[in-house]
N, C-alpha and C positions, 0 to 999 in steps of 0.2 A: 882163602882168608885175605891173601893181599887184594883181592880183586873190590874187597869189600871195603877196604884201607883207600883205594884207590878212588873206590866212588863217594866217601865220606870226604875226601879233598875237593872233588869237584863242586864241593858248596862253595868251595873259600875261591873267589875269583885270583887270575893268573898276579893278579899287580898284587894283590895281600901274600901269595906263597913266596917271593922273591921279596929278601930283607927285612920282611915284618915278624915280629914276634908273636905268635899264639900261643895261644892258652889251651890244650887239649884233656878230654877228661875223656876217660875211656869208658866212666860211669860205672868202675867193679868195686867191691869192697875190697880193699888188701889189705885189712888189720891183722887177718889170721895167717896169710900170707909171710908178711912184714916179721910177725911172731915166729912161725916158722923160719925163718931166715936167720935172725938175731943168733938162733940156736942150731946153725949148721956146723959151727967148730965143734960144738957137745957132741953133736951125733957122730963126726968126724970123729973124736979121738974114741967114741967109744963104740966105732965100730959098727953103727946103724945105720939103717938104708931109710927113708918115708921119703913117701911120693908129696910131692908139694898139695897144699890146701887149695880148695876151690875158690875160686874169685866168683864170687856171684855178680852179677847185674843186678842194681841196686838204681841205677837210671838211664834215663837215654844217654847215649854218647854227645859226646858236644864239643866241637870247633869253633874259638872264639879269638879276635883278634885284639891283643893285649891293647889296653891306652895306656896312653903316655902318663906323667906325670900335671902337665898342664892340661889334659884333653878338657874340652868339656861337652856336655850330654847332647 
């Protein structure tokens, strides 16, 4: 898995990974996720175990290098 993390930065040149801000989207859905979360003290105090919800891939994954404020196109 990191190997794969690894070769998805190799898009972003060396001068963009030092001090630039990116924008990273992993392209999963984590609504039901998210959901599940919210309600981890419930399950907590009452005692329940679930296994977390799947994250589907919903799109490609994407490395973007933030613009500024004044950038332009």
């Amino acid at each position: 898995m990191y190997d794969e993390q690894d070769e998805d930065l190799d898009v972003v040149s060396p001068s963009h990974r030092a001090g630039t801000t990116l924008i990273i989207d992993d392209g999963c859905d984590w609504t039901t996720w998210l959901e599940w979360n919210m309600n981890s003290r419930r399950r907590i105090s009452e005692g329940r175990f679930e296994l977390p919800p799947a994250r589907p891939l919903v799109s490609a994954p994407t490395i973007q290098q933030k613009r500024g404020k004044h950038a332009r196109n």
